[in-house]
C-alpha positions as CSV (number, residue, x, y, z in Angstrom):
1,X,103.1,151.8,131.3
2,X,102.8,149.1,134.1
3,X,99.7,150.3,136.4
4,X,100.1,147.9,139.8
5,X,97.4,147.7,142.8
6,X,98.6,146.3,146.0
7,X,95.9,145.2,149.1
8,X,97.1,142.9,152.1
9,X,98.7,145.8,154.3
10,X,98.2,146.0,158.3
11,X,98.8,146.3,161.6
12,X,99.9,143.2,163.5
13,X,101.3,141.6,166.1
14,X,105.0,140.4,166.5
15,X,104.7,136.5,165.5
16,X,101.6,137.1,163.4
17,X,101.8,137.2,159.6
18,X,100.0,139.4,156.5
19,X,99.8,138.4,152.7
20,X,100.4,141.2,150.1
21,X,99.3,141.2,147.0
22,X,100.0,142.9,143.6
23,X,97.7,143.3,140.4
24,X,99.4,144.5,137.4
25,X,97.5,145.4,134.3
26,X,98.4,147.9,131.4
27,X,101.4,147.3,128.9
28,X,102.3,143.9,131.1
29,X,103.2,141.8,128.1
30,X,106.1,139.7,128.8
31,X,106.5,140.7,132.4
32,X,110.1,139.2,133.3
33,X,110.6,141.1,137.1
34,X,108.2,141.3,140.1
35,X,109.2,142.5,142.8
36,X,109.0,143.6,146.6
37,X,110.3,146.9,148.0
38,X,110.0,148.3,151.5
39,X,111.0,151.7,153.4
40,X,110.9,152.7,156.6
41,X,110.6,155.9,158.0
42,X,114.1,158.3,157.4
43,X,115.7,154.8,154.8
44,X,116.2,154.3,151.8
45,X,114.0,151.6,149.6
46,X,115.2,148.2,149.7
47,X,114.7,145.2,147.8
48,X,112.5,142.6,149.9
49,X,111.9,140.0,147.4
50,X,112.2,138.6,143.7
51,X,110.5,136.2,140.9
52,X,111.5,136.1,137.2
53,X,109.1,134.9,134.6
54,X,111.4,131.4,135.3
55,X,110.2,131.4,138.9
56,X,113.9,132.5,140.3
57,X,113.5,134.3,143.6
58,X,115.4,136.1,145.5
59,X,115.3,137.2,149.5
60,X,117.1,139.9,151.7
61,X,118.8,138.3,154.6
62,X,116.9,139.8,156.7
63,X,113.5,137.9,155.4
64,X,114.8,134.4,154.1
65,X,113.0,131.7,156.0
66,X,110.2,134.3,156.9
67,X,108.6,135.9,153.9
68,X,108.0,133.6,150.6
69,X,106.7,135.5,147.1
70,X,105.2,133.7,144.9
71,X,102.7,135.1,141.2
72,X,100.0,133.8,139.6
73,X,100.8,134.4,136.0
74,X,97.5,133.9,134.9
75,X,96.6,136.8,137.2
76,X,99.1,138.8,136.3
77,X,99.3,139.5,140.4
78,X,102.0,139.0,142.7
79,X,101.9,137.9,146.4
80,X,104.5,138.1,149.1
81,X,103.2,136.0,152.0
82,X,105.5,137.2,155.5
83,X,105.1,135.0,158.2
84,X,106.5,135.4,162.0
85,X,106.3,139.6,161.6
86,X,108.8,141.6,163.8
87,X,108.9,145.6,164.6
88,X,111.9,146.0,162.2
89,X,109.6,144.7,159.3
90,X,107.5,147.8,159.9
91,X,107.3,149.8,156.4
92,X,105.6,151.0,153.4
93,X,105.7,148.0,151.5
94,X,105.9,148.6,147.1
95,X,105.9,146.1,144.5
96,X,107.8,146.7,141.1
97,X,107.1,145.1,138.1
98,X,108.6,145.2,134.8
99,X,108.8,143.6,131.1
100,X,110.9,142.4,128.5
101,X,109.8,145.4,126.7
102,X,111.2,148.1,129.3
103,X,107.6,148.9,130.6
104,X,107.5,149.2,134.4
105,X,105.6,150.4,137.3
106,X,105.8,150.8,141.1
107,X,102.6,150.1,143.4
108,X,101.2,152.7,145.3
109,X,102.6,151.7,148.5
110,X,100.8,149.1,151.6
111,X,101.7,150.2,155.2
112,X,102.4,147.2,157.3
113,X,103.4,147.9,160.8
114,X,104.0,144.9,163.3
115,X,103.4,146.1,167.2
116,X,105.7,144.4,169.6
């Protein structure tokens, strides 16, 4: 399997911004999907952002303009970079990865919480 490692998690201000980061190692070969999730307290898990192995992205409306992922392949890491925080992004932030050989893995989980 995929295992991930995640860093970057917070507390900070409304208007301030965090960079997450995600470290896959394990059966990555041919990774296609990384991804971030997030989930608030009492919600489900929803799907922040996107990259395919093409470098195709994809944003919730609620983040476009705000929050910009980006991977190092080399690194095999991924990095969501979320800029002018508010409240409502508050969460346990995940990252999701998986291959083009149906190996995948879910991160351990980041707490970001942004104080108004």
């Amino acid at each position: 399997q995929v295992q991930l490692v995640e860093s970057g998690g917070g507390l900070v201000q409304a208007g301030g911004s965090l960079r997450l980061s995600c470290a896959a190692s394990g059966s990555i070969f041919s990774i296609n999907f990384m991804g971030w999730y997030r989930q608030a307290p009492g919600k489900q898990r929803d799907l922040v952002a996107s990259i395919t192995s093409g470098g195709s992205t994809t944003y919730a409306d609620s983040v476009k303009g705000r929050f910009t992922i980006s991977r190092d392949n080399a690194k095999n890491t991924v990095y969501l970079q979320m800029n002018s925080l508010k409240p409502e992004d508050t969460a346990v932030y995940y990252c999701h990865v998986s291959t083009n050989y149906g190996m995948y893995g879910w991160g351990q989980g980041t707490q970001v919480t942004v104080s108004s």
